[in-house]
C-alpha positions in Angstrom: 125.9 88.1 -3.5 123.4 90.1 -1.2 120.8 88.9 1.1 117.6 89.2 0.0 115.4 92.0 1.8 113.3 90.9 4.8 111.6 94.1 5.8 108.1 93.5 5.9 105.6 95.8 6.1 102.4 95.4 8.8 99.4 97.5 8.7 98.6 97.6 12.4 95.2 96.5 13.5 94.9 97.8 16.6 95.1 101.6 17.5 95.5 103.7 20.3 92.8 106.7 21.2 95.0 109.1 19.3 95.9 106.8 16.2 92.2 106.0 15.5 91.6 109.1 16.0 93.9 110.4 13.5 92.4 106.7 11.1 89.1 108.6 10.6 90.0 112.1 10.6 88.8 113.5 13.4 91.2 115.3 16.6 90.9 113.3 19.8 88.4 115.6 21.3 85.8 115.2 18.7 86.6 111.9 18.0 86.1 110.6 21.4 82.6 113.0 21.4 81.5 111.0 18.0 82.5 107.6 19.8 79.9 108.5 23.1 77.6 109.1 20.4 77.5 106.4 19.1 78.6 107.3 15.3 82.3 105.3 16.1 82.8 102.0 18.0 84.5 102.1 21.2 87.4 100.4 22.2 88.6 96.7 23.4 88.6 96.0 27.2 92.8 97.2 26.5 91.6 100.1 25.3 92.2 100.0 21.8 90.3 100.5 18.5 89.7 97.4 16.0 90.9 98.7 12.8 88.8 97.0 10.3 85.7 98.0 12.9 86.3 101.8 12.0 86.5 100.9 8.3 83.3 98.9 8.2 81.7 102.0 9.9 83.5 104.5 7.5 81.5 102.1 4.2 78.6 102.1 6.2 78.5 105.9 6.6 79.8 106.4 2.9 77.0 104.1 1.1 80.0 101.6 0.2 78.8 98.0 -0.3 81.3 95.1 0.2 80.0 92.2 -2.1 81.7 89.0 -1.0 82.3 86.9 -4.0 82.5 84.0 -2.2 79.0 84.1 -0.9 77.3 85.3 -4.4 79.0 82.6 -6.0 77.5 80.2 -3.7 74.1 81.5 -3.5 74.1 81.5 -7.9 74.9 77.8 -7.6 72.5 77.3 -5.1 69.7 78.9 -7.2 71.0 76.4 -10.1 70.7 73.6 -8.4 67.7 73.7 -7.4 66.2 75.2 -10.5 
Protein backbone atom coordinates (compact mmCIF):
# COMPACT_ATOMS: atom_id res chain seq x y z
CA UNK A 1 0.00 0.00 0.00
CA UNK A 2 1.16 3.69 -0.75
CA UNK A 3 1.33 6.65 1.41
CA UNK A 4 -1.12 8.99 0.92
CA UNK A 5 0.04 12.36 -0.79
CA UNK A 6 1.02 15.28 1.58
CA UNK A 7 1.94 18.03 -0.86
CA UNK A 8 0.01 20.88 -0.05
CA UNK A 9 -0.39 23.66 -1.83
CA UNK A 10 -0.02 27.57 -0.19
CA UNK A 11 -1.02 30.64 -1.97
CA UNK A 12 1.60 32.99 -0.59
CA UNK A 13 0.41 36.09 1.13
CA UNK A 14 3.18 38.07 1.11
CA UNK A 15 5.13 39.35 -2.02
CA UNK A 16 8.19 40.78 -2.99
CA UNK A 17 8.39 44.21 -5.13
CA UNK A 18 8.66 42.14 -8.25
CA UNK A 19 6.00 39.34 -7.43
CA UNK A 20 3.36 41.99 -6.64
CA UNK A 21 4.27 43.57 -9.23
CA UNK A 22 3.88 40.75 -11.55
CA UNK A 23 0.06 40.05 -9.02
CA UNK A 24 -1.49 43.14 -10.66
CA UNK A 25 -0.02 43.28 -13.98
CA UNK A 26 2.04 45.87 -14.10
CA UNK A 27 6.46 45.77 -14.73
CA UNK A 28 8.23 46.91 -11.67
CA UNK A 29 8.90 50.34 -12.97
CA UNK A 30 5.32 51.31 -13.44
CA UNK A 31 4.18 49.40 -10.72
CA UNK A 32 6.30 51.02 -8.15
CA UNK A 33 5.22 54.62 -10.08
CA UNK A 34 1.32 53.57 -9.45
CA UNK A 35 2.29 52.70 -5.68
CA UNK A 36 3.86 56.53 -5.08
CA UNK A 37 0.74 57.52 -6.51
CA UNK A 38 -1.22 56.33 -4.48
CA UNK A 39 -3.41 53.91 -6.82
CA UNK A 40 -1.46 50.58 -4.95
CA UNK A 41 -0.64 50.18 -1.32
CA UNK A 42 2.79 50.18 -0.25
CA UNK A 43 4.64 47.69 1.45
CA UNK A 44 5.12 46.26 5.25
CA UNK A 45 8.01 47.75 7.31
CA UNK A 46 9.89 44.17 5.62
CA UNK A 47 9.22 45.41 2.62
CA UNK A 48 6.64 43.27 1.33
CA UNK A 49 3.20 43.55 -0.29
CA UNK A 50 -0.07 42.19 1.64
CA UNK A 51 -1.69 39.99 -0.90
CA UNK A 52 -5.28 40.30 -0.09
CA UNK A 53 -4.46 44.31 0.25
CA UNK A 54 -3.76 44.38 -3.68
CA UNK A 55 -6.90 42.30 -4.23
CA UNK A 56 -9.23 44.55 -2.17
CA UNK A 57 -7.76 47.43 -4.31
CA UNK A 58 -8.10 45.48 -7.62
CA UNK A 59 -12.45 45.06 -6.54
CA UNK A 60 -12.36 48.48 -5.56
CA UNK A 61 -10.88 49.70 -8.91
CA UNK A 62 -13.06 47.05 -10.92
CA UNK A 63 -16.66 48.09 -9.22
CA UNK A 64 -16.60 44.49 -7.54
CA UNK A 65 -18.67 44.32 -4.29
CA UNK A 66 -17.78 41.67 -1.60
CA UNK A 67 -21.14 40.97 0.32
CA UNK A 68 -20.38 39.22 3.49
CA UNK A 69 -23.09 36.76 4.25
CA UNK A 70 -22.41 36.65 7.60
CA UNK A 71 -23.12 40.28 8.31
CA UNK A 72 -26.41 40.51 5.94
CA UNK A 73 -27.65 37.67 7.75
CA UNK A 74 -27.25 39.32 10.86
CA UNK A 75 -28.46 42.62 10.09
CA UNK A 76 -32.05 40.69 8.31
CA UNK A 77 -32.44 39.14 11.77
CA UNK A 78 -31.76 42.21 13.39
CA UNK A 79 -34.47 44.12 11.34
CA UNK A 80 -36.86 41.09 12.48
CA UNK A 81 -36.54 41.33 15.74
CA UNK A 82 -37.15 44.42 16.21
CA UNK A 83 -40.05 44.62 13.79
Amino acid sequence: MSEPRTDKVYTVRWLSRKEAARYVGRGVTKFMAEVKAGIWPGPDDRGLWDRVALDLESDKRSNVSVINPWRRNRDESRVQRHS
